[in-house]
C-alpha positions in Angstrom: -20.6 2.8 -28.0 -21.8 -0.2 -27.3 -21.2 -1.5 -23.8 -23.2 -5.1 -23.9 -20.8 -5.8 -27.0 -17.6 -4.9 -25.3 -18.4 -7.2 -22.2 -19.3 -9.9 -25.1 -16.2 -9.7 -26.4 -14.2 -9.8 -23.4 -16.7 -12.7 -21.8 -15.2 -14.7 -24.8 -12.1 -14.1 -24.5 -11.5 -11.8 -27.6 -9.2 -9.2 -26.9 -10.7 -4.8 -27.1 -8.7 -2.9 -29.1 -7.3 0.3 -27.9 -9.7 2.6 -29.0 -12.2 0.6 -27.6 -10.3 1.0 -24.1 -9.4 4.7 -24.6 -13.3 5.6 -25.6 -15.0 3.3 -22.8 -12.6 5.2 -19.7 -13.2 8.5 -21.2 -17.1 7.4 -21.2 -17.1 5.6 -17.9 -15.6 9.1 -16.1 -18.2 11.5 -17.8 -21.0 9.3 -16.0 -22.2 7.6 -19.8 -21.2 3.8 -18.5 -22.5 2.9 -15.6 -21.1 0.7 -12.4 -22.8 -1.9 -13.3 -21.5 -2.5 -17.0 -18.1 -1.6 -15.9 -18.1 -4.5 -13.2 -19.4 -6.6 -15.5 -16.6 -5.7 -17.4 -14.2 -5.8 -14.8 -15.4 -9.5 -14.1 -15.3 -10.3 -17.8 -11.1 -9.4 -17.5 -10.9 -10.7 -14.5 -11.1 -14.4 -15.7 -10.2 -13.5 -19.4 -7.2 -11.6 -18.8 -5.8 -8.8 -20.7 -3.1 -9.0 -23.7 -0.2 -6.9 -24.0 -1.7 -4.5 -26.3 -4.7 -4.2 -24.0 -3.1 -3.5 -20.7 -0.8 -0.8 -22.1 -4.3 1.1 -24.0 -6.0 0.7 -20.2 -3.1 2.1 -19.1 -2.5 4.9 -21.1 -6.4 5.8 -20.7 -6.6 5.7 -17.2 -3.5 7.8 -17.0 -5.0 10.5 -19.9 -8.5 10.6 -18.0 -6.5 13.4 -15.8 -3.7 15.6 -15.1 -0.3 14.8 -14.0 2.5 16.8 -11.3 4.7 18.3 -13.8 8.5 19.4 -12.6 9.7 20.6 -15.5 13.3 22.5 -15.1 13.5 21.0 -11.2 16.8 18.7 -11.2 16.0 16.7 -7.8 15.3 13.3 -8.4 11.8 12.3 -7.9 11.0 8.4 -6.8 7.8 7.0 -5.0 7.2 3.5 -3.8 4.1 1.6 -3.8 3.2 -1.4 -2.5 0.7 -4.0 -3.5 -1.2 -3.7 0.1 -0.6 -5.9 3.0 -2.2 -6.2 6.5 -0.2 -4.2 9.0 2.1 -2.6 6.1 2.6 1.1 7.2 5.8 1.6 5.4 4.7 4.5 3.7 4.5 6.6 6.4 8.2 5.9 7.8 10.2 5.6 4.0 8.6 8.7 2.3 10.3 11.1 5.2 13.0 8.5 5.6 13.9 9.1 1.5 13.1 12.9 1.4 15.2 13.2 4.2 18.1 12.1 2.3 17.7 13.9 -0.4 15.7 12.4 -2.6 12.1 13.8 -3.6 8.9 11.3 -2.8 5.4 12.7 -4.8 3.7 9.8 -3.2 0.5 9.0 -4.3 -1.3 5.9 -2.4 -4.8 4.2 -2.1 -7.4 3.9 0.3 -8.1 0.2 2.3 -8.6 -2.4 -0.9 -10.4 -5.3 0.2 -9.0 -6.8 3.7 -5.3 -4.4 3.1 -5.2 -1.4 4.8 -4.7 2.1 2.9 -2.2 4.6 3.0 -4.6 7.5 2.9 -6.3 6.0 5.4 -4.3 6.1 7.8 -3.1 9.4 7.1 -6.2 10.6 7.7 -6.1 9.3 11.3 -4.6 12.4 11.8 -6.6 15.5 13.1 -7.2 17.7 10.4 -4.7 15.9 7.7 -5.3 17.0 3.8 -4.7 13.8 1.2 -6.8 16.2 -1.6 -4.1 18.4 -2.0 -4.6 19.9 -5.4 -2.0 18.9 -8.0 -0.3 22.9 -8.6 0.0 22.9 -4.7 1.5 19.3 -4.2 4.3 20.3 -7.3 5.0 23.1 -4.8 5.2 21.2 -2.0 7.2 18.6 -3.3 10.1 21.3 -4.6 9.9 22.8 -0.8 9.6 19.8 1.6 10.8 17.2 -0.4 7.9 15.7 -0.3 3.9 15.6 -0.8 1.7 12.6 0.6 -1.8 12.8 -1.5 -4.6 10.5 -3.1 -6.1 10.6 -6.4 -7.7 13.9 -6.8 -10.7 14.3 -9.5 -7.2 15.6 -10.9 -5.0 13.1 -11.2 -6.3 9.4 -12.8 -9.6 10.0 -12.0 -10.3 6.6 -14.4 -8.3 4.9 -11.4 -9.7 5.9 -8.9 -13.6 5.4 -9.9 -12.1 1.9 -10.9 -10.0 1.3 -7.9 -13.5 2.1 -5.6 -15.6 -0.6 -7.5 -13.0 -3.6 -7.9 -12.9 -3.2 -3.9 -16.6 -4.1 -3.9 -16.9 -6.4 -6.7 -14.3 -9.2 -6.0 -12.0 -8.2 -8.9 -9.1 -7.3 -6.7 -6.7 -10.2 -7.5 -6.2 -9.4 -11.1 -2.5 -9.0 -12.2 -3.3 -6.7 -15.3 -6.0 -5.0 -13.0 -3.3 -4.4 -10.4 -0.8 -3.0 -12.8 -2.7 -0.7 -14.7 -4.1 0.6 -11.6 -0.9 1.4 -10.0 1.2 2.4 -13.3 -2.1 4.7 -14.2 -1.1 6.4 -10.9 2.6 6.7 -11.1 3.3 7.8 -14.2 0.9 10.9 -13.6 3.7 11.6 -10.8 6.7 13.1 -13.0 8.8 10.3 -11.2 12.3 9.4 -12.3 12.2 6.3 -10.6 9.9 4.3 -9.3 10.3 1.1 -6.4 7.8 -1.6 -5.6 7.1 -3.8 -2.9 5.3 -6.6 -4.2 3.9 -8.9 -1.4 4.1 -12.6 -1.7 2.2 -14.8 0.9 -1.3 -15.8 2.2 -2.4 -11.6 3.4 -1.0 -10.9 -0.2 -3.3 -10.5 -3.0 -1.3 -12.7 -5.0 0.0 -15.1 -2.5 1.7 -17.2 -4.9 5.7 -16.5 -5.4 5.1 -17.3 -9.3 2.0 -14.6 -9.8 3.6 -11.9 -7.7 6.9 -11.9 -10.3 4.2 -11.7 -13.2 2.5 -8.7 -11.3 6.4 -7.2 -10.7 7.4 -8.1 -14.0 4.4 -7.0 -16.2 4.6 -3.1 -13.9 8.4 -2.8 -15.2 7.5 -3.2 -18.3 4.7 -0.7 -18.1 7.2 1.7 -16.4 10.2 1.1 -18.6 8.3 1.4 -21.9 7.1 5.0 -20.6 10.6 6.0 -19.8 9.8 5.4 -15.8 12.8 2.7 -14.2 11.6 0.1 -11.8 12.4 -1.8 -9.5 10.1 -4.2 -7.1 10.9 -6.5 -4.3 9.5 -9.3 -3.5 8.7 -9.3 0.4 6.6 -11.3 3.0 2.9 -11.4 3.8 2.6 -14.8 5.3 2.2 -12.8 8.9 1.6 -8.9 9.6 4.0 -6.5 9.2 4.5 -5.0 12.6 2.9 -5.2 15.3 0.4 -2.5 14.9 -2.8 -3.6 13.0 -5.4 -0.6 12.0 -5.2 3.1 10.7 -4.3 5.0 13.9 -2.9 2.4 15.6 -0.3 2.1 12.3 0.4 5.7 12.7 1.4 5.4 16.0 4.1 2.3 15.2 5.2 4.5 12.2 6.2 7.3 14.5 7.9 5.0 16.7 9.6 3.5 14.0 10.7 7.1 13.1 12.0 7.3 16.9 14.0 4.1 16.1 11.6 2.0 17.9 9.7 0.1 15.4 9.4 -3.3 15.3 12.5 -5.2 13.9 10.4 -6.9 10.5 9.0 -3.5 10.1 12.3 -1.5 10.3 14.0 -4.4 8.0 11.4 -3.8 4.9 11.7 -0.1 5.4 15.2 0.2 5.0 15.4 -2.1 1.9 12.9 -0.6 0.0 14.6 3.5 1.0 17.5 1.9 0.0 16.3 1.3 -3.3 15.1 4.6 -3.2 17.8 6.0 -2.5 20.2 4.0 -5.0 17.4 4.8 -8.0 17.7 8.3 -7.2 21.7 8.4 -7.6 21.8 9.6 -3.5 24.2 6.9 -3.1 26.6 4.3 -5.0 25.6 1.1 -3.4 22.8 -0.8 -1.6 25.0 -0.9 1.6 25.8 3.2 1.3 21.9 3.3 0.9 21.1 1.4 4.3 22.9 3.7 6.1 21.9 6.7 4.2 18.5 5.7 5.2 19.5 4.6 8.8 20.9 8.0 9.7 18.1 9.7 8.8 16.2 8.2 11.5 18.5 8.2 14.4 19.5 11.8 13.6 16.1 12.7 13.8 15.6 13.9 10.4 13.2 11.6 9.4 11.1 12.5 12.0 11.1 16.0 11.1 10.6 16.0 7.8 7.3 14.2 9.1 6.5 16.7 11.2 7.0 19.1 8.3 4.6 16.7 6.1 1.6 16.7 8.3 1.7 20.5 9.3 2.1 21.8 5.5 -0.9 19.3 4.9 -3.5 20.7 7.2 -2.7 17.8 10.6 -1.7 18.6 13.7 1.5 17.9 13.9 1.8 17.7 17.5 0.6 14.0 17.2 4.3 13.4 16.3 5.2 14.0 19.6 2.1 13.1 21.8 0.1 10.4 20.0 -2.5 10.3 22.2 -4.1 12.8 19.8 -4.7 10.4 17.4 -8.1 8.2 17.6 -8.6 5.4 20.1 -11.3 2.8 20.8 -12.8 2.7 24.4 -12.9 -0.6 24.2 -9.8 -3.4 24.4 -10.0 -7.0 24.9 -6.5 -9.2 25.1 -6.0 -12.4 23.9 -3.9 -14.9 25.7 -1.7 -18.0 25.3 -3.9 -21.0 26.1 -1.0 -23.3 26.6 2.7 -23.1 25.9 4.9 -23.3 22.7 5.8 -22.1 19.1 3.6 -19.1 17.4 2.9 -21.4 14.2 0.8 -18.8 12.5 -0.5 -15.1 12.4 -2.6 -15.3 9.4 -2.8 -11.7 8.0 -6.0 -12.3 5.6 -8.1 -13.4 9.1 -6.9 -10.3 10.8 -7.2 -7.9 7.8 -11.0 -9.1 7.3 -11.7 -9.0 11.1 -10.6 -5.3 10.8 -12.7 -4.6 7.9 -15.4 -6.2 10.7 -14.7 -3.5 13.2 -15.3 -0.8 10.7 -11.5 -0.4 10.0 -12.0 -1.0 6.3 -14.9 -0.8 3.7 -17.5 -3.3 2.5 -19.4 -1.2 0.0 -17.7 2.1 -1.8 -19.5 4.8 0.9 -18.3 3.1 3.8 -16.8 5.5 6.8 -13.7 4.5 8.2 -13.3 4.1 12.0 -9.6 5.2 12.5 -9.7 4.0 15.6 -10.3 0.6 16.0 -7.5 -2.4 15.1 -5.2 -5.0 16.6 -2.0 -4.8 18.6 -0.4 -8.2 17.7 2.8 -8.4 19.5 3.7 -12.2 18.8 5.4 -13.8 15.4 5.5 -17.0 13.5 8.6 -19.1 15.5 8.1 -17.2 18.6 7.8 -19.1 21.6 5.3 -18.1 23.9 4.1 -19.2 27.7 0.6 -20.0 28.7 -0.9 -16.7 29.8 1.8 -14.3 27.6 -0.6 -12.2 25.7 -0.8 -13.1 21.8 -3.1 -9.6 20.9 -5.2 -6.9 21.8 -8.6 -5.8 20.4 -9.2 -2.4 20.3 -13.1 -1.8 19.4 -15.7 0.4 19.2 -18.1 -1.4 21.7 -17.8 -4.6 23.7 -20.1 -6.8 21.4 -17.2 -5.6 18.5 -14.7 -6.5 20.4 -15.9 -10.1 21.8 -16.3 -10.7 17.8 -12.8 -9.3 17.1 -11.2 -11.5 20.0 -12.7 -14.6 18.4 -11.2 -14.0 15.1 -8.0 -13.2 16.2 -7.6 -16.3 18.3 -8.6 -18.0 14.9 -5.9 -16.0 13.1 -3.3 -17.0 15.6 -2.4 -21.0 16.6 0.2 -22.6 18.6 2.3 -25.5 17.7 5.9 -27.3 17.9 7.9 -25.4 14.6 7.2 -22.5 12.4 8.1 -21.8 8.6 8.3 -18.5 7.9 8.9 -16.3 4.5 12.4 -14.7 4.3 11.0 -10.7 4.8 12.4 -9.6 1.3 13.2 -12.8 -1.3 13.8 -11.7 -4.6 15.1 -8.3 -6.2 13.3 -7.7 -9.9 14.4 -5.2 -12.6 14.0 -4.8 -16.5 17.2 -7.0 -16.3 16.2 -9.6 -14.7 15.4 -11.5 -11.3 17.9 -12.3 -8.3 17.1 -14.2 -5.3 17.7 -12.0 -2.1 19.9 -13.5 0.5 18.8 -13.8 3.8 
């Protein structure tokens, strides 16, 4: 196989044709490519795009590089959600107990930090001692026991993916719609789900910011799913300001266990229930999106939810007493706060500032080896329309060493300006199926 004449083709614009795709995958994961003609290739689709016919062989590739779960003869629905990544968006860790608490079964398979979002995984392993390797026999199990399994990409499952997912974060190829959705369908589909629900985010933290390219990206991942016999569903929701308050890997575990206490923040708690609700309504656990809502609701002031976390990070190797002392979880030793220079309107909380000054901490990666530091993040507290007094403190810094932490206080008093008026996002705009699109009202 020639690799030079592949990135040709694709520099020009020619399209690769699927056993072109299906041999260079199964060649890139035995080691025979190397990174640096796959990111030239990656480059090459990056501005040339992919057709139809091309996205569906990189697709099927990435997904036949591994293994999948396999819940043959087990009647409980099975539905994941996945979200495009966002800077503060921990809704992961609240709507996969929320879901399996109802009923429902979540395989959930997420992503590590991608660019300036943060990462599922990541976070999860904030917690002492917490397994996202699970291997895939033992995640089948403990989805039919607990409901519920929260893993990564295992040299199992998609290892295509997540080779490819690694070296797009490094390489400036993130923002790439058939990129995006091969990488995420590669990973569901290997899930045995029934159903799947996305949360495709829409504003300037987004990697699509644009309202028009994130419907593409929704559109061309139903597709995917539908045509593989997986139903979809994806909402379009905000990322013109963090979600939550809580900015940073075990600082976003901490909000998602309050959130489980019904204490999260009110934007957090609002996406959280839409997208269960979806869940929950594609998995037949209820007859409407109302019946849903409270479904989910329940589960959370009952203390259900909460459990069946509890449940999640014992089976997987974490302490689970974290759930109910966080103060096991990783902290900085350094904070800084930033505060109000003069009265008024929050006009912005720009989440792609914040999301890069974590990366800047050592929250997030700039080459593939990076470590995470769990620990370190921002506590932002304020929102876009909020009116704030001089002195009323707009964030907190929590860093690894003063220096870190004068640097992180002079980005986030970039990120963050103060003004007359506001215009904000509605949290979730538009609902998008294999039927069609609907505008969400407020």
């Amino acid at each position: 196989m020639l690799i030079p004449r592949l990135i040709e083709r694709k520099r020009d614009g020619k399209a690769l044709s699927p056993e072109d795709w299906s041999e260079l995958v199964r060649n890139y994961v035995a080691g025979a490519v190397p990174d640096y003609q796959m990111s030239a290739l990656l480059m090459a689709v990056f501005f040339r795009g992919l057709d139809s016919a091309e996205l569906s062989a990189l697709t099927d590739a990435m997904l036949a590089s591994g293994d999948r779960l396999r819940f043959d003869g087990w009647a409980t629905p099975r539905v994941d959600k996945h979200s495009t990544g966002g800077v503060g968006d921990k809704t992961s860790l609240l709507i996969a107990p929320i879901v399996a608490a109802a009923g429902v079964a979540v395989p959930m398979m997420s992503g590590r930090g991608l660019g300036h979002t943060g990462g599922t995984l990541d976070k999860l392993e904030s917690i002492p001692g917490f397994r996202t390797d699970l291997p895939l026999r033992r995640a089948e199990q403990q989805v039919r026991s607990l409901g519920v399994a929260l893993i990564g990409q295992t040299p199992e499952i998609a290892p295509a993916d997540k080779r490819l997912y690694a070296l797009r974060d490094v390489t400036a190829t993130v923002e790439s719609i058939p990129l995006i959705a091969a990488s995420i369908m590669s990973k569901k589909l290997a899930e045995g789900l029934d159903a799947l629900v996305l949360d495709v985010k829409t504003g300037s933290g987004a990697f699509l910011p644009q309202p028009s390219r994130a419907l593409d990206l929704a559109r061309t991942m139903i597709a995917l799913g539908e045509e593989r016999g997986c139903t979809v569903v994806a909402l379009l929701t905000a990322m013109d300001r963090p979600l939550g308050h809580a900015l940073g890997n075990a600082l976003e575990v901490k909000e998602s266990i309050a959130g489980l206490r019904g204490q999260g923040p009110a934007d957090l708690m609002d996406v959280t229930y839409a997208l269960a609700a979806e869940m929950l309504l594609a998995g037949g656990a209820a007859p409407s999106t109302g019946a849903a809502m409270e479904m989910a609701r329940r589960t959370v002031e009952s203390g259900a939810a909460l459990e069946k976390l509890r449940q999640v990070i014992e089976a997987q190797g974490g302490d689970p007493r974290v759930v109910d002392d966080d103060s096991l979880l990783p902290s900085a030793p350094v904070t800084r706060t930033l505060e109000a220079p003069q009265p008024g309107v929050v006009t912005q909380v720009e989440p792609r500032a914040i999301g890069r000054a974590i990366v800047a901490l050592g929250g997030g990666r700039r080459t593939v080896d990076d470590e995470i530091d769990s620990a370190v993040g921002f506590v932002v507290p304020v929102k876009p329309g909020q009116r704030v007094e001089q002195g009323e403190v707009l964030g907190t810094v929590h860093a690894r060493s003063a220096a870190a932490a004068d640097e992180a206080l002079t980005a986030l008093s970039a990120a963050i300006r103060i003004g007359d008026s506001a215009a904000l996002q509605p949290l979730v705009s538009h609902r998008v199926t294999g039927a069609g699109t609907e505008e969400v009202a407020a």
